[in-house]
N, C-alpha and C positions, 0 to 999 in steps of 0.2 A: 548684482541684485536688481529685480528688475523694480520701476518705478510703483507707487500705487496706483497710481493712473493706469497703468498697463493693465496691472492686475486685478483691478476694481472692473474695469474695461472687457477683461475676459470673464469673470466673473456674472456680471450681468449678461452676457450674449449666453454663459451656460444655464442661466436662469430662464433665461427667455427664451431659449429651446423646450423645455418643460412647463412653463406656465406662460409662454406668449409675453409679446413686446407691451399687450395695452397691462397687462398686472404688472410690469416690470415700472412703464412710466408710469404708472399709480402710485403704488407704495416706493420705488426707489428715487423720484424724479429731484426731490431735495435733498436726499443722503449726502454725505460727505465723509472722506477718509480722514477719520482723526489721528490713527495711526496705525502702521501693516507691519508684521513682523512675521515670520512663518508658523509661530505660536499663537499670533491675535490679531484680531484684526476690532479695530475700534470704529465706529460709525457714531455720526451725528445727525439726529433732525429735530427737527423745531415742532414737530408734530406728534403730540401722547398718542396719536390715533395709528400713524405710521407706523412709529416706535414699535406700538405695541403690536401691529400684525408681525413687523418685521421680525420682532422675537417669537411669537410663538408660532407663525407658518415657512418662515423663510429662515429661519437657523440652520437646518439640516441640511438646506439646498447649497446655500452659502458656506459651509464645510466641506460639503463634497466637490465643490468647484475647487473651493484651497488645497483642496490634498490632491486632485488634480497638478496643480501648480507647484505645487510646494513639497507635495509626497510625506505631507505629518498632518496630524491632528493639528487644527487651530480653534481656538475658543474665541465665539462673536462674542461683543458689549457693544451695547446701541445707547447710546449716550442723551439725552434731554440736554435741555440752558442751562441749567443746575451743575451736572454732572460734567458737560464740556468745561464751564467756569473756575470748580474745581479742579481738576485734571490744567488747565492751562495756567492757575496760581501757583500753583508749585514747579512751573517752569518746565513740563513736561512737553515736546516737543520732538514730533517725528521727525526725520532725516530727509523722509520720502517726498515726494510733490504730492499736497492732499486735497487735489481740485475733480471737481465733477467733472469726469471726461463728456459729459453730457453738453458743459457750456464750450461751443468751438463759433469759427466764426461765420459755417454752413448751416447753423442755427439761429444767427443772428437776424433777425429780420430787419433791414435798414431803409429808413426813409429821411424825409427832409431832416427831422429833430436828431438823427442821430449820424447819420451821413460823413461829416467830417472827423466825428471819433471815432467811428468804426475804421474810415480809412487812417489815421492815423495812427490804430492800434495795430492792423494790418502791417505797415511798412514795421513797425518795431519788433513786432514778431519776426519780420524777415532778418533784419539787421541790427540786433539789438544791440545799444549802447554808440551806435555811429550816427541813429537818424531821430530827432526829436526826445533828447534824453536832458533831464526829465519826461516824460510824459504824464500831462496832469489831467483829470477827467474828472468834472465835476458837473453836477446837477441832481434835482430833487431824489428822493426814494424811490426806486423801484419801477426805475427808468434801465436800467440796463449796463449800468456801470461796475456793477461784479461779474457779469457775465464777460463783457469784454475784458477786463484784468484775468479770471479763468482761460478764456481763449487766449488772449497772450501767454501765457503760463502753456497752454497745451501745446501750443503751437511750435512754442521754443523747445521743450519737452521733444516734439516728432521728429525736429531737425537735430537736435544734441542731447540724447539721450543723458548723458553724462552731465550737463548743464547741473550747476547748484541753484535750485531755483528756492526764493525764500520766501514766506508771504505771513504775513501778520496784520492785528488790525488796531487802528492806532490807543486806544483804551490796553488792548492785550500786552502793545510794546509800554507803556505805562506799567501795567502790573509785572512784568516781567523784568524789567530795571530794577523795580524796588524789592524782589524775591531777590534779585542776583546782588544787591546791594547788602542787603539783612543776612543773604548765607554766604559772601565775599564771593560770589563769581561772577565777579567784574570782568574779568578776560573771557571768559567761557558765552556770556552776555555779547559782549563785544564779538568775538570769535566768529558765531553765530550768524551775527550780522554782516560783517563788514568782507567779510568772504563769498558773501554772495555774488554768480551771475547774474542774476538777476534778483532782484528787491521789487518786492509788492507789497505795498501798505492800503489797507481799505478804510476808507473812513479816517483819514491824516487830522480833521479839524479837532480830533479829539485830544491831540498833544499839545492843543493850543490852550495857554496859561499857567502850563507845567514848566516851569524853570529845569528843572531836572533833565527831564522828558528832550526839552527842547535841547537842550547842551549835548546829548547822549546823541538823539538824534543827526546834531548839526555837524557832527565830527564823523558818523555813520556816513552821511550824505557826501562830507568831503571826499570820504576816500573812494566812496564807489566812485563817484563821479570821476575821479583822476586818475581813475582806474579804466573807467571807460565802460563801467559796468552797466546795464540797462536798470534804469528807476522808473516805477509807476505807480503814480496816487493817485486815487481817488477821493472827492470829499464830496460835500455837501454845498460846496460854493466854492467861490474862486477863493486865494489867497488874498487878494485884497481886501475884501471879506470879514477875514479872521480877526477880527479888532486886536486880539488877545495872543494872537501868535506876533515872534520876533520879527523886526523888518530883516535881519541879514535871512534869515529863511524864509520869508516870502518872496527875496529878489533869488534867493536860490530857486524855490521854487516854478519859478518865471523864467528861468534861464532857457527852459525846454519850449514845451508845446502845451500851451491850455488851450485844452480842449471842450465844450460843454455839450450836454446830451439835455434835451428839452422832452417833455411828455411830448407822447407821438399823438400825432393828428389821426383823423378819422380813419384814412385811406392805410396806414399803419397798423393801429390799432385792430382793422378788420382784417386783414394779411396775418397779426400774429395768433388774433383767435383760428382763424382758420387752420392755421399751421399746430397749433396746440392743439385743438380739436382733433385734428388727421390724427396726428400721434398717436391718442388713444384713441382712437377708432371709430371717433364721433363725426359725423355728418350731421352737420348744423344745417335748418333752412337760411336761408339769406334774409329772412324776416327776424328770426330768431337773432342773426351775428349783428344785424345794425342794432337792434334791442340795447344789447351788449352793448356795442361801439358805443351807442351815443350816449346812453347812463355811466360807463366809465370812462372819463378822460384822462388822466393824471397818471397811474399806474400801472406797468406791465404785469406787477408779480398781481394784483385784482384780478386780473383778465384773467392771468391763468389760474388762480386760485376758482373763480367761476366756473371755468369748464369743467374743473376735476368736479368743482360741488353739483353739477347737472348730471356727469357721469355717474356719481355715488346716488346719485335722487334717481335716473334712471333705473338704474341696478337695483336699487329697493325696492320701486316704487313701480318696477313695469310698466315707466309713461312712454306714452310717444310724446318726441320731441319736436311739439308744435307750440308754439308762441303763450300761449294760456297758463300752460305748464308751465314752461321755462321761467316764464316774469315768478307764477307763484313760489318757485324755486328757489329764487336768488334773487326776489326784492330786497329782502333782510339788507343785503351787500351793499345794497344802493346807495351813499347817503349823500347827503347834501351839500355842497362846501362851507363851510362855516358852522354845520353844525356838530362838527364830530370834535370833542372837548378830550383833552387829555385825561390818562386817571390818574390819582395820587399813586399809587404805585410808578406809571413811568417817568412823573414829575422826577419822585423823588433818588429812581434808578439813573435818572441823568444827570441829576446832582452828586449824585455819588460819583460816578462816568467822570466828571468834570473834576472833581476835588481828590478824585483817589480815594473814598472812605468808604468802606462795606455799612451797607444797608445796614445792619443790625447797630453799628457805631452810631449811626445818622440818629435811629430812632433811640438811640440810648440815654443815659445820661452822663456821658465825658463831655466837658465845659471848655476844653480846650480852645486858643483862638480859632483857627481852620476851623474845626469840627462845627466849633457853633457858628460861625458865620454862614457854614454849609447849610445847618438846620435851618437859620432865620429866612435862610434864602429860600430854602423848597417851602414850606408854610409861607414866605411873601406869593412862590408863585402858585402855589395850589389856591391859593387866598384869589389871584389875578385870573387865574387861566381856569380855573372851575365854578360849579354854584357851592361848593360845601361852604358849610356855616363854621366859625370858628371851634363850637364845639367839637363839630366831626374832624375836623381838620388837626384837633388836640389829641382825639383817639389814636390819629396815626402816629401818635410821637407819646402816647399815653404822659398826655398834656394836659390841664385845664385850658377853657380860651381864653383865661387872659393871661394867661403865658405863650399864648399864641397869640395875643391880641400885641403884648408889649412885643416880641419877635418880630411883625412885622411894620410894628412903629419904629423901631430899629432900622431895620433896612430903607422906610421910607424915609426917614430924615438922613438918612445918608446918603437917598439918590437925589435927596434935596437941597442937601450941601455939596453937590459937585461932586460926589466920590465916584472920580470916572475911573478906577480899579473894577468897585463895584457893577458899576452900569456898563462897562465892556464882561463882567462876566455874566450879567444875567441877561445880558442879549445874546452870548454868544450857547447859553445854554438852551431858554428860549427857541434858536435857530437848532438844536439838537432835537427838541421836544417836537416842533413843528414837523420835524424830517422825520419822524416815528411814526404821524399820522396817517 
């Protein structure tokens, strides 16, 4: 059976015979294989806008490539947040490798800030599980740290086609314990895992404060390891870090290579608009790409989210792209550090993330202990980390405020009595919230 990487892979080059490479990196450039069968093929993006062309211009194209392939009828499904979240609670999981053949490491664009994890990703591609195993990669959002887990993954993939390559992300292996827990398939769970050549988890800090999560994990990690099987995480900071994660797995995690990726410097930064830009077919002035450079610092996925927004303004808008345009374009994008505030929706999606409790639970009324100490927690930090007033902040839990008022007298006399349970997990969520912005 050929991989989906292979086949996503032919797929888009048959597209982009017919509608060109710049529509292809438009609408395909975030897609993801959620799962391939010669019957279906599942797709993911994070974009209503994508989504929605992908379903009603690009269905038909995307069929007639599969039956190229495959010689049957296959039915697309283009999945949104919603629709991927469901589909991955109920432990639904492809066999295939379901990474964007698009992230490889001839894409990467590498400078000072990221230099030593890109070469470090490199040699474990080559020799996986003999050289820097763990491999760990940490630093802020949207620096480059799933792209190189993807090129790892492809890489291994091009050399051993047959490779069990595994990848999940650390919230997913949380819900997916407690699915295989609730319907007893604890070994199938296990199985899963611990079989893997290779093991990819994105986003590991997320297991941290899960008793459960952790135990599953720590026995996962033994056998790969003495297996000699290639590991790589990714988080949001080093393990030391993790107030809330075990010390026996954070010296696990240390056994390897920590590695960190820092926001790229200026000289970076304009190398990878350029590169984005070319892709789709734009020629930027050099007035235009420092513009860019110097208003965004922090962010890869910004940068490129920018070009695509200049491309689509072009395209409507028949501008030449000369400096006037372009700022009136993508000010919006611009903002300032310090002033972009969290909203009560990601407050309290991280709180959830953190505690294992669906949104709807959060806002409900089950009193349980976890549950509520969940809820006192997101109203303390929507109460810290936004301007809403206690009223609004009751709305979202269809509260009065002074039941939001006593909620987060609660918590504060607990962080005031030492409860350093508490104050290692609202720092460690906090540091989740912060990495979202």
């Amino acid at each position: 059976m050929y991989s989906s990487a292979y086949v996503w892979a032919k797929v888009l080059s048959n597209i982009e015979e017919r509608l060109g490479a710049v529509t292809v990196s438009a609408w395909f450039d975030d897609a993801e294989v959620v799962e391939l069968s010669e019957d279906r093929l599942i797709l993911y993006t994070a974009s209503d806008f994508r989504r929605d062309i992908i379903s009603r211009r690009c269905t038909g194209y995307i069929q007639d490539a599969l039956k190229e392939i495959f010689n049957s009828d296959a039915k697309l499904v283009v999945f949104g947040e919603k629709e991927l979240e469901a589909y991955r609670s109920k432990g639904s999981q492809n066999s295939f490798m379901d990474f964007n053949p698009q992230f490889t490491f001839e894409n990467f664009v590498v400078g000072p800030s990221n230099r030593f994890a890109h070469g470090a990703a490199i040699a474990v591609s080559r020799n996986p599980g003999q050289v820097y195993n763990p491999l760990f990669i940490y630093g802020p959002a949207g620096v480059g740290k799933t792209h190189l887990l993807y090129a790892i993954a492809n890489g291994i993939r091009r050399n051993n086609p047959d490779a069990n390559v595994v990848y999940i992300k650390g919230d997913q292996f949380t819900n997916e314990l407690i699915a295989a827990l609730q319907n007893g398939k604890n070994i199938e769970f296990r199985s899963k895992y611990r079989e893997a050549d290779l093991f990819l988890i994105d986003d590991i800090q997320f297991i941290a404060g899960k008793e459960s999560t952790q135990e599953e994990f720590f026995h996962t990690f033994n056998k790969l390891y003495e297996e000699h099987k290639q590991i790589v995480m990714t988080s949001d900071r080093k393990p030391s870090d993790m107030l809330t994660l075990e010390d026996r797995l954070k010296t696990r995690f240390e056994w390897g290579l920590l590695a960190d990726i820092q926001p790229p410097d200026y000289e970076t930064r304009m190398a990878i608009l350029k590169n984005k830009a070319r892709s789709l077919g734009l020629e930027l002035p050099d007035d235009v790409c420092n513009y860019i450079a110097i208003n965004i610092t922090n962010n890869v996925r910004q940068i490129e989210g920018t070009v695509k927004k200049i491309l689509a303004y072009r395209d409507l808008n028949d501008m030449p792209l000369d400096l006037p345009n372009v700022s009136r374009a993508i000010d919006d994008m611009f903002k300032s550090e310090g002033n972009v505030l969290p909203t009560p929706a990601l407050i309290i999606s991280q709180v959830c993330k953190f505690y294992s409790i669906d949104e709807t639970v959060l806002r409900g009324s089950l009193k349980n202990k976890g549950t509520a100490e969940a809820r006192q927690i997101a109203m303390y930090l929507i109460r810290k980390l936004t301007s809403l007033s206690l009223p609004d902040i009751g709305k979202e839990f269809a509260r009065d405020h002074s039941t939001v008022l006593h909620s987060i007298r609660k918590v504060e006399v607990a962080l005031k009595n030492g409860n350093s349970a508490m104050q290692d997990n609202i720092r460690d969520i906090t540091a989740n919230i912060n990495s979202c912005l």
